[in-house]
N, CA and C atoms as a LAMMPS dump frame, in Angstrom:
ITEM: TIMESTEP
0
ITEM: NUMBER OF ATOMS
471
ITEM: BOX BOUNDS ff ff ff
-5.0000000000000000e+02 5.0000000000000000e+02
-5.0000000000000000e+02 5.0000000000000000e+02
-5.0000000000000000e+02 5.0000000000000000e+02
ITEM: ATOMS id mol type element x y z
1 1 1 N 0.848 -1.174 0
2 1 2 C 0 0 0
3 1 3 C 0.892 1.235 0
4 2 1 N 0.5 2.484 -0.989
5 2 2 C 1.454 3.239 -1.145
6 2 3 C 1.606 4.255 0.251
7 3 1 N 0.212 4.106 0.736
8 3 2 C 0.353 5.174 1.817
9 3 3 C -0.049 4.629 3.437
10 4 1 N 0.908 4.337 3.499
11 4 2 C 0.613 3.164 4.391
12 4 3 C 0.438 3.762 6.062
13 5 1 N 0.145 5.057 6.529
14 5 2 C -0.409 5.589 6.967
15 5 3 C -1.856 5.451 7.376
16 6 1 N -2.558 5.275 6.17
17 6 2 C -3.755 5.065 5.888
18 6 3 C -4.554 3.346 6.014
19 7 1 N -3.425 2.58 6.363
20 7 2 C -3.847 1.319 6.548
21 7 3 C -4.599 1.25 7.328
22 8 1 N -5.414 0.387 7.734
23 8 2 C -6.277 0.204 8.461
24 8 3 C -5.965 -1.241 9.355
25 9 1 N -6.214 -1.491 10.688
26 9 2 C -5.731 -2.571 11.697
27 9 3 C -6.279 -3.365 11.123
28 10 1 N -6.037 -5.259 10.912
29 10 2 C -6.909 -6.157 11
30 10 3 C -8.404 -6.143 11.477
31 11 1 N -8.073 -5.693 13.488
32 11 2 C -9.393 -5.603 13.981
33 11 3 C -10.433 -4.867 13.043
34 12 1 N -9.737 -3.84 12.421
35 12 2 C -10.766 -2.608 11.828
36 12 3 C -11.307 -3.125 10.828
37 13 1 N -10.81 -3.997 10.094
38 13 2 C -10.822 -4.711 8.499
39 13 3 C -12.084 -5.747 9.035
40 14 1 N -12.043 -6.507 10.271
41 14 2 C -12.538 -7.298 10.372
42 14 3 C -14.12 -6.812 11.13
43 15 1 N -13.777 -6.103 11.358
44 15 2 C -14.974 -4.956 11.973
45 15 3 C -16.187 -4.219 10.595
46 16 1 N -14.92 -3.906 9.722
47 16 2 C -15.873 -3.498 8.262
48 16 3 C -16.662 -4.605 7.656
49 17 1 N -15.811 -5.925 7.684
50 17 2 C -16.916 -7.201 7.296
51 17 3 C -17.933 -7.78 7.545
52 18 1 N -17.852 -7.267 9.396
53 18 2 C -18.757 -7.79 10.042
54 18 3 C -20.04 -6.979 9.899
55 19 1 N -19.678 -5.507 9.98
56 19 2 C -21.24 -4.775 9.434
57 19 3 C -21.455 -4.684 8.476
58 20 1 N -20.325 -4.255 7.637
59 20 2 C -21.34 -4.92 5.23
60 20 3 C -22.341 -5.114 5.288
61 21 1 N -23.199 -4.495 4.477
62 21 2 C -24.564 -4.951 4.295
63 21 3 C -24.673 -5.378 2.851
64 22 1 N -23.248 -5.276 2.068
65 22 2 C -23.074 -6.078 0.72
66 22 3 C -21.824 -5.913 0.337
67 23 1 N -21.037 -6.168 -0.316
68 23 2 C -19.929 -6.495 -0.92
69 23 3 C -19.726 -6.919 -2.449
70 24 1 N -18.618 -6.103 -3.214
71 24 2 C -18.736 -6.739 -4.469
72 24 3 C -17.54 -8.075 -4.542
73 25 1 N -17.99 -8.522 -5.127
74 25 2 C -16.966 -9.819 -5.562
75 25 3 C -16.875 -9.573 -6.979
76 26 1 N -15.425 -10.109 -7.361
77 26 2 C -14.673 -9.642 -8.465
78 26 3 C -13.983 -11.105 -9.111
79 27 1 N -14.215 -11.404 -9.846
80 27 2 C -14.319 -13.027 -10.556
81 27 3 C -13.536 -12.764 -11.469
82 28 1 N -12.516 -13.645 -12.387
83 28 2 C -11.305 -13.739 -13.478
84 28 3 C -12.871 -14.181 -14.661
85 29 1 N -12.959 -13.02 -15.536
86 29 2 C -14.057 -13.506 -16.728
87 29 3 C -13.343 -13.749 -17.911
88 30 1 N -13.968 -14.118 -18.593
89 30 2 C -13.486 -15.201 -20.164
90 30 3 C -12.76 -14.155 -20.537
91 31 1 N -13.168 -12.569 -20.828
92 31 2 C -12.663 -11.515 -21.693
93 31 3 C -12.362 -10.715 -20.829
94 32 1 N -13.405 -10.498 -20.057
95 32 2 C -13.472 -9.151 -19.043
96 32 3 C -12.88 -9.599 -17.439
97 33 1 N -13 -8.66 -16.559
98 33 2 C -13.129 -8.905 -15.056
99 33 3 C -14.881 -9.307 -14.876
100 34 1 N -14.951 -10.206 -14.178
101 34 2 C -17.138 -9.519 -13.579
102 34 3 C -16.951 -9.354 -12.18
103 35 1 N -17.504 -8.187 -12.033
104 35 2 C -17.665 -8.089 -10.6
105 35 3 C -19.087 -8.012 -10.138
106 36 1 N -19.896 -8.586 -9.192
107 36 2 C -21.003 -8.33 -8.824
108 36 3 C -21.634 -8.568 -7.553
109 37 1 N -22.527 -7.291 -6.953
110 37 2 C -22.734 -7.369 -5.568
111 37 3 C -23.138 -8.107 -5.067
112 38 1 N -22.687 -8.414 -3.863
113 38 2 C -23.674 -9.647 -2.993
114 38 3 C -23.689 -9.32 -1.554
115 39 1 N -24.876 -10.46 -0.838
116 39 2 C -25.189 -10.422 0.11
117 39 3 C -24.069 -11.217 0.858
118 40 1 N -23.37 -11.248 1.937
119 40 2 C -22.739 -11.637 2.942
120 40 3 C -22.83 -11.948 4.027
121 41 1 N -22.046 -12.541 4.416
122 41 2 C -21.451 -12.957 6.41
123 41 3 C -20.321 -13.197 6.269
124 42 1 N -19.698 -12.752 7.927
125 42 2 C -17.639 -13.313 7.727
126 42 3 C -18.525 -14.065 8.838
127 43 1 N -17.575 -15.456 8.846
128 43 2 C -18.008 -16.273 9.97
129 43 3 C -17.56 -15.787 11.207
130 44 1 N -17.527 -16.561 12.199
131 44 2 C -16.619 -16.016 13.442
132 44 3 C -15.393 -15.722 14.165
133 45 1 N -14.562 -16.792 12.82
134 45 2 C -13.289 -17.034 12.967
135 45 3 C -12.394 -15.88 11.653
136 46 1 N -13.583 -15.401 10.845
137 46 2 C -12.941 -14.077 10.273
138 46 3 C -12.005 -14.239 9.259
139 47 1 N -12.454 -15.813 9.031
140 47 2 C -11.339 -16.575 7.576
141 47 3 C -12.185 -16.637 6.701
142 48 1 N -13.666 -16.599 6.339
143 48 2 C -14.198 -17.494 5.402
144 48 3 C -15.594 -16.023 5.413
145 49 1 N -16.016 -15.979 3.881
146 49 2 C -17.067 -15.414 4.034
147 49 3 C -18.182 -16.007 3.224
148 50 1 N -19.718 -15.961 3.751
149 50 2 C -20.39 -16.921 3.184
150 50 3 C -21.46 -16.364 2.232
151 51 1 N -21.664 -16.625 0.985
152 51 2 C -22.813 -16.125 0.159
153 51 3 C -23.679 -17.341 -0.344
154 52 1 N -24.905 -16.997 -0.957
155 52 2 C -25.628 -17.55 -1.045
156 52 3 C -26.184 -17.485 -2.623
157 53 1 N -26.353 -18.08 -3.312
158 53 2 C -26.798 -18.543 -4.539
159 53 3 C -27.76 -19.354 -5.368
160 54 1 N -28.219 -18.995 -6.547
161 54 2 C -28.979 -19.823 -7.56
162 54 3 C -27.841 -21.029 -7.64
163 55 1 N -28.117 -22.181 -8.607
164 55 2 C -27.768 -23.589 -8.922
165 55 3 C -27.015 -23.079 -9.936
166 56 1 N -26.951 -22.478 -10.129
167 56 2 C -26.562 -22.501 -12.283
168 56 3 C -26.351 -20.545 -12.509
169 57 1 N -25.658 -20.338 -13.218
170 57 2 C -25.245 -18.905 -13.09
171 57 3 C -23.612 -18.438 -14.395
172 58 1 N -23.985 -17.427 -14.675
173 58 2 C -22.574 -16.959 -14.982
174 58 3 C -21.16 -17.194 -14.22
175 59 1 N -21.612 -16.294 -12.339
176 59 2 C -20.706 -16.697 -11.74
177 59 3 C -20.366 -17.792 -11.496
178 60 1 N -20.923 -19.25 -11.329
179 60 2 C -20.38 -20.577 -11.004
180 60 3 C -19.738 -20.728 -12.26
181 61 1 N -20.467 -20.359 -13.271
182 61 2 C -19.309 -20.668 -14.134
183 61 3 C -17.913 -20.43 -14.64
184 62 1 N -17.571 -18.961 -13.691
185 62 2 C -16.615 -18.585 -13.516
186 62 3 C -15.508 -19.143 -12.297
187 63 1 N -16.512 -19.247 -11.48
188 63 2 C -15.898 -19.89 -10.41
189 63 3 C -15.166 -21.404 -10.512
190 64 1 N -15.71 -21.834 -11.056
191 64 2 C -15.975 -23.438 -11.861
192 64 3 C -14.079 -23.249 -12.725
193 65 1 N -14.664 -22.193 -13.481
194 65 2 C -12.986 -21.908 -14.412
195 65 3 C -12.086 -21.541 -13.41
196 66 1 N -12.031 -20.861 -12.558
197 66 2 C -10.839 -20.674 -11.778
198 66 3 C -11.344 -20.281 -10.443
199 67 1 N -10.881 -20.071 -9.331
200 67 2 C -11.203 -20.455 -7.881
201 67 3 C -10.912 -18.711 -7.171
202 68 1 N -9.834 -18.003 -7.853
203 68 2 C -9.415 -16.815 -7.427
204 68 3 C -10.172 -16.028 -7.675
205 69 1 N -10.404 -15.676 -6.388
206 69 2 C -11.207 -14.011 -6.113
207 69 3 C -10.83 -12.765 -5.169
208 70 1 N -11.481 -11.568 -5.876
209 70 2 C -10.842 -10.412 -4.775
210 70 3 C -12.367 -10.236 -4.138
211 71 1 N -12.847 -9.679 -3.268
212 71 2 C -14.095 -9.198 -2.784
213 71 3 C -13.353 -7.572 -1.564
214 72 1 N -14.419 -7.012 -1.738
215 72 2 C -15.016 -5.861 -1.513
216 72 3 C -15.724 -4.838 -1.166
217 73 1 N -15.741 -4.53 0.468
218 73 2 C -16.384 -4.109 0.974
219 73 3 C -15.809 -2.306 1.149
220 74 1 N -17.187 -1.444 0.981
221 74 2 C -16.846 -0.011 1.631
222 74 3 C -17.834 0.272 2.498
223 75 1 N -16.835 0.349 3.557
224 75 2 C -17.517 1.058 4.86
225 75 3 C -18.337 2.143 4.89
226 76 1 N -17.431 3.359 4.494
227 76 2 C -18.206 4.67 4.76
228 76 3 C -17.385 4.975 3.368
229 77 1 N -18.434 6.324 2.725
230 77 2 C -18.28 6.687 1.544
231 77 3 C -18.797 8.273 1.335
232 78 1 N -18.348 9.248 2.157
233 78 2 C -18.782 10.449 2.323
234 78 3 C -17.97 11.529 0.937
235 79 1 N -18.762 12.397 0.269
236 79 2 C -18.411 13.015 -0.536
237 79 3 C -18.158 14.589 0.177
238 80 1 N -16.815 14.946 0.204
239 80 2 C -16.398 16.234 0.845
240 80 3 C -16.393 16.921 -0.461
241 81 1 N -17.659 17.747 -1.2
242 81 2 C -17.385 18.755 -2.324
243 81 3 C -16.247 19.411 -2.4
244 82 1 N -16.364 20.482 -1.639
245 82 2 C -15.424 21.443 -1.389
246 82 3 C -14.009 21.675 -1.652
247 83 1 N -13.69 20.062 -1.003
248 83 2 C -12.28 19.688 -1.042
249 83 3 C -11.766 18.623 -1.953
250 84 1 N -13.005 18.276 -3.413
251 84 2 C -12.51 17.451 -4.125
252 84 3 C -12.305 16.496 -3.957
253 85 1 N -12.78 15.631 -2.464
254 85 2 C -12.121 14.219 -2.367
255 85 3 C -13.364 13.56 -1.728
256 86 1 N -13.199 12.554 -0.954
257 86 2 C -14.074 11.34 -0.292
258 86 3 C -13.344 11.019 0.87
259 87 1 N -14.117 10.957 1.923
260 87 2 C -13.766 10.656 3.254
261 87 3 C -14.475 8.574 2.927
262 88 1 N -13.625 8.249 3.483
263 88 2 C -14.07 6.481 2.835
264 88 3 C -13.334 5.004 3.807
265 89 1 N -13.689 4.452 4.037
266 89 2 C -12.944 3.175 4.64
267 89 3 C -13.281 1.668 3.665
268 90 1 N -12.365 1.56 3.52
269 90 2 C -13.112 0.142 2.576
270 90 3 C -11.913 -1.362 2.685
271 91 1 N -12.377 -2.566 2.374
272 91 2 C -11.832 -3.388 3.224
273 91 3 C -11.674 -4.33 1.872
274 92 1 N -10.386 -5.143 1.161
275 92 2 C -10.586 -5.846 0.17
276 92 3 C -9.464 -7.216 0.352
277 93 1 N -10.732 -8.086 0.287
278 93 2 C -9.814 -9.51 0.284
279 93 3 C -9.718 -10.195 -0.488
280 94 1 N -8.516 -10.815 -0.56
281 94 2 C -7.789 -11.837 -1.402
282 94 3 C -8.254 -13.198 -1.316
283 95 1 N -8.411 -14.394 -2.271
284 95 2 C -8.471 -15.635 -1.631
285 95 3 C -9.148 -16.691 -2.967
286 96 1 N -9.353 -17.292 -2.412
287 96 2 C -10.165 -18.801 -3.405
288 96 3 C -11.474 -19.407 -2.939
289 97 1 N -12.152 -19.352 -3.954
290 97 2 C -13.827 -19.543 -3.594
291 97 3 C -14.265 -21.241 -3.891
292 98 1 N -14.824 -21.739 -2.918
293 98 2 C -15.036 -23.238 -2.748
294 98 3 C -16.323 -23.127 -2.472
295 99 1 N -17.362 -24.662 -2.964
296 99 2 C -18.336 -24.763 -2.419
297 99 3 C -18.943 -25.439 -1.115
298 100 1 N -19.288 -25.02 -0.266
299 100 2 C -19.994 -25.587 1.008
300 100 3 C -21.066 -27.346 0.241
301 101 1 N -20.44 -27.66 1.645
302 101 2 C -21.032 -29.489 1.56
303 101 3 C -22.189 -28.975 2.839
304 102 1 N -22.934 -30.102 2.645
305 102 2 C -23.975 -29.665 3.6
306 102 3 C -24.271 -28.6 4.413
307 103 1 N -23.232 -29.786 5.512
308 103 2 C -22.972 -28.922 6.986
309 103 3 C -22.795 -27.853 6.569
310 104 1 N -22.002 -27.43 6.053
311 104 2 C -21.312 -26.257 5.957
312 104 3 C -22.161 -24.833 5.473
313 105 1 N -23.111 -25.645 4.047
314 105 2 C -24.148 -24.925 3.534
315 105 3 C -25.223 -24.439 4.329
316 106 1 N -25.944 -25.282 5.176
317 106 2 C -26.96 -25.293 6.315
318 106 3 C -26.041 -23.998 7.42
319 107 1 N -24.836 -23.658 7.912
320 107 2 C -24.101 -22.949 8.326
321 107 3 C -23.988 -21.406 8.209
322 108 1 N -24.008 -21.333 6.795
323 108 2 C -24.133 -20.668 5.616
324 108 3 C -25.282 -20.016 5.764
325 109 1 N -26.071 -20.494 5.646
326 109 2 C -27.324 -19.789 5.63
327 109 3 C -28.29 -19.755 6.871
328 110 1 N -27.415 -20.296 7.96
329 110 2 C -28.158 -19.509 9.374
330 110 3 C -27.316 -18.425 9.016
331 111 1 N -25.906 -18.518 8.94
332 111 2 C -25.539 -17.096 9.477
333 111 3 C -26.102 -15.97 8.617
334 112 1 N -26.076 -16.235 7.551
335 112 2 C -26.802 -14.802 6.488
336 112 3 C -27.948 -14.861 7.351
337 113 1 N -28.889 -15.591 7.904
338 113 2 C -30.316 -15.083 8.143
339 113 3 C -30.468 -14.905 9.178
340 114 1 N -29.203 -15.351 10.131
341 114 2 C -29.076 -14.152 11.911
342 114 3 C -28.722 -12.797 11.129
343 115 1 N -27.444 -12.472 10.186
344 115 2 C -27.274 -11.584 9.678
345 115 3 C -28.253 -10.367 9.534
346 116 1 N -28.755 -10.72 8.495
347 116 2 C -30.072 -9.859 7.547
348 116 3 C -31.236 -10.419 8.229
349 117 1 N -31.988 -11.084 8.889
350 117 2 C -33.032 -11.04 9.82
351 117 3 C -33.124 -11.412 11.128
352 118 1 N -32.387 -10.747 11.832
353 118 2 C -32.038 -10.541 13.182
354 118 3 C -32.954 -10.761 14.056
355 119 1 N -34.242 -10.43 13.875
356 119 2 C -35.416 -9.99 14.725
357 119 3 C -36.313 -11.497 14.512
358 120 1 N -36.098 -12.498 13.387
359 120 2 C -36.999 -13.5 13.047
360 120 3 C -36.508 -14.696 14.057
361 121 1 N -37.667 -15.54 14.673
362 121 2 C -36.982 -16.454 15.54
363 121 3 C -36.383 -17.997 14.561
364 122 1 N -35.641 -18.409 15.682
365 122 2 C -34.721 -19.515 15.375
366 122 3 C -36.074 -20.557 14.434
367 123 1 N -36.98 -20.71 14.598
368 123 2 C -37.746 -21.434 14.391
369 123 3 C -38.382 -21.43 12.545
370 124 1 N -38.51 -19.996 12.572
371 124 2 C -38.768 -19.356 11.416
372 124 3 C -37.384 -19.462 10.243
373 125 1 N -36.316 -19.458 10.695
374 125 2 C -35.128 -19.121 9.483
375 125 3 C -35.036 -20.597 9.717
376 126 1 N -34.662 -21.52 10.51
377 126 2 C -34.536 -22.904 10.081
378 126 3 C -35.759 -23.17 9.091
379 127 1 N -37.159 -23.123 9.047
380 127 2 C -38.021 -23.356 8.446
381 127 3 C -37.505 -22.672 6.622
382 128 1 N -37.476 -21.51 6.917
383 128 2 C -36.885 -20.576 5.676
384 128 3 C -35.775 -21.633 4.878
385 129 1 N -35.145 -21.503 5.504
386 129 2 C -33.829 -22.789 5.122
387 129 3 C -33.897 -23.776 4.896
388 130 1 N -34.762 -24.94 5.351
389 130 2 C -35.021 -25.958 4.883
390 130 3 C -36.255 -25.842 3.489
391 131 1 N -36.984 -24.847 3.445
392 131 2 C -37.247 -24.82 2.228
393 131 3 C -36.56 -24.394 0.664
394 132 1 N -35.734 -23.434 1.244
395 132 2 C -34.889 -23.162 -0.11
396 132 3 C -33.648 -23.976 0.042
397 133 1 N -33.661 -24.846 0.408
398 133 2 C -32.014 -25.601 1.021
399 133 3 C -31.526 -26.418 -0.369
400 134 1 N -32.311 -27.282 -1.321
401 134 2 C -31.747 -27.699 -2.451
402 134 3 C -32.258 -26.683 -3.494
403 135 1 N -32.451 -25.801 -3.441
404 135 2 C -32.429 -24.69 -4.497
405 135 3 C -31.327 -23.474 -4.238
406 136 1 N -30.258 -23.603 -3.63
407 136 2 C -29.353 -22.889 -3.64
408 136 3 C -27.744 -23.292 -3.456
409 137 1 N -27.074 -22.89 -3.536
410 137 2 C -25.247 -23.226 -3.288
411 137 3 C -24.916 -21.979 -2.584
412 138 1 N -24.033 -22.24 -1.757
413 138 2 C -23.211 -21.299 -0.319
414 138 3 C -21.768 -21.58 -1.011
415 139 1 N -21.593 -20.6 -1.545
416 139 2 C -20.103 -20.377 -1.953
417 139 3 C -19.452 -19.874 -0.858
418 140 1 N -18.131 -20.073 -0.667
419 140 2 C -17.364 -20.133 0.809
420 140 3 C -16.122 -18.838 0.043
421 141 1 N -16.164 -17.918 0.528
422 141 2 C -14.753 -17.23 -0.264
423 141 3 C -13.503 -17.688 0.999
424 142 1 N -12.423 -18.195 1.232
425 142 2 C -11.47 -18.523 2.184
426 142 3 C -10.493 -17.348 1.789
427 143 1 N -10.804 -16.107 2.889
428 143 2 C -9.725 -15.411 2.578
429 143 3 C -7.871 -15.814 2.911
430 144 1 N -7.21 -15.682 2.276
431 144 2 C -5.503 -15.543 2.486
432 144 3 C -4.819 -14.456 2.418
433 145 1 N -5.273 -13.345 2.287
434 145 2 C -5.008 -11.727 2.518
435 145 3 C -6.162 -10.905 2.525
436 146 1 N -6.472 -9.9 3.376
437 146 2 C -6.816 -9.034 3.347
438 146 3 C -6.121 -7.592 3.873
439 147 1 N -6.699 -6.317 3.352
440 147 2 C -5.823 -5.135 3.488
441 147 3 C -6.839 -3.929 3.471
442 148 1 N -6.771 -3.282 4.445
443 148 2 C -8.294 -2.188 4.752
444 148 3 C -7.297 -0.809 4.571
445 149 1 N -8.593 0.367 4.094
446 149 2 C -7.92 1.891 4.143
447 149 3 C -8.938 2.802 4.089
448 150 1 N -7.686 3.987 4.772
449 150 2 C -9.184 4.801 5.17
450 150 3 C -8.55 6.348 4.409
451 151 1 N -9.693 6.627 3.93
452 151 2 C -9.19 8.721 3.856
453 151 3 C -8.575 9.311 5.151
454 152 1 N -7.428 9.497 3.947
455 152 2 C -6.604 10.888 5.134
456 152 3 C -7.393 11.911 6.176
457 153 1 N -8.301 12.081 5.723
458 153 2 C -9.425 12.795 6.552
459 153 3 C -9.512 11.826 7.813
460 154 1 N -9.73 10.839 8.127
461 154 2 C -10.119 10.393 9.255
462 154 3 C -8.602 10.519 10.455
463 155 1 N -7.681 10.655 9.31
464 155 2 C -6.422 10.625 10.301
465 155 3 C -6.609 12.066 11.128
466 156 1 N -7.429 13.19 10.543
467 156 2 C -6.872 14.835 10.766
468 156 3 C -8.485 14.664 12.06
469 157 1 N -8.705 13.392 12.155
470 157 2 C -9.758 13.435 13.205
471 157 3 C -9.117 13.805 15.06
């Protein structure tokens, strides 16, 4: 990182993942890059992040061709007119995307639905889940680097 001032701690990196309310993921395409937003969870151990999916797709088929991915989260994204710039924190990891086996899938999709429906009881998202459970795939991203940064502005805080 060129300005390495501006780095941001692990804790902080791991702190931006945990509140995301989406993230882009960035896939090796036939011609192009594809990048496209998704819904998330970092598990607890802050290695692995879990999404949720159709059967059949562009992206599996990318994924399918090669395993390497970057993903992409921004924290805060404030536009300072005045001064021409962006006050911003954003968090981007490195790694290889695998698919969840059962357990793992069933895992997968409690945590997105403690995630994003917080307030619904245990009773209700297991139910939720066992109905869409063979109509979807839990792609696992296993991060092996990540690296967070923030606008100089937050330093002059």
């Amino acid at each position: 990182m060129r300005r390495s001032r501006q780095k941001l701690p692990l804790e902080d990196c791991l702190e931006i993942l945990k509140r995301g309310s989406h993230g882009i993921l960035a896939l090796n395409g036939e011609i192009f890059p594809y990048a496209v937003p998704l819904s998330f969870v970092l598990d607890e151990s802050g290695s692995k992040i879990y999404f949720h999916c159709a059967l059949e797709g562009f992206k599996l088929d990318l994924i399918r061709q090669n395993s390497h991915a970057s993903f992409c989260v921004v924290d805060c994204d404030e536009v300072i007119e005045e001064k021409f710039t962006t006050k911003y924190r954003s968090v981007i990891c490195f790694g290889k995307i695998r698919f969840a086996d059962d357990s793992e899938k069933h895992l997968g999709l409690e945590l997105l639905g403690k995630k994003y429906s917080p307030s619904v009881d245990e009773k209700s998202l297991d139910a939720e889940i066992d109905r869409g459970f063979d109509r979807c795939l839990v792609p696992i991203f296993e991060i092996e680097n990540l690296t967070g940064k923030q606008a100089i502005e937050f330093l002059k805080e």
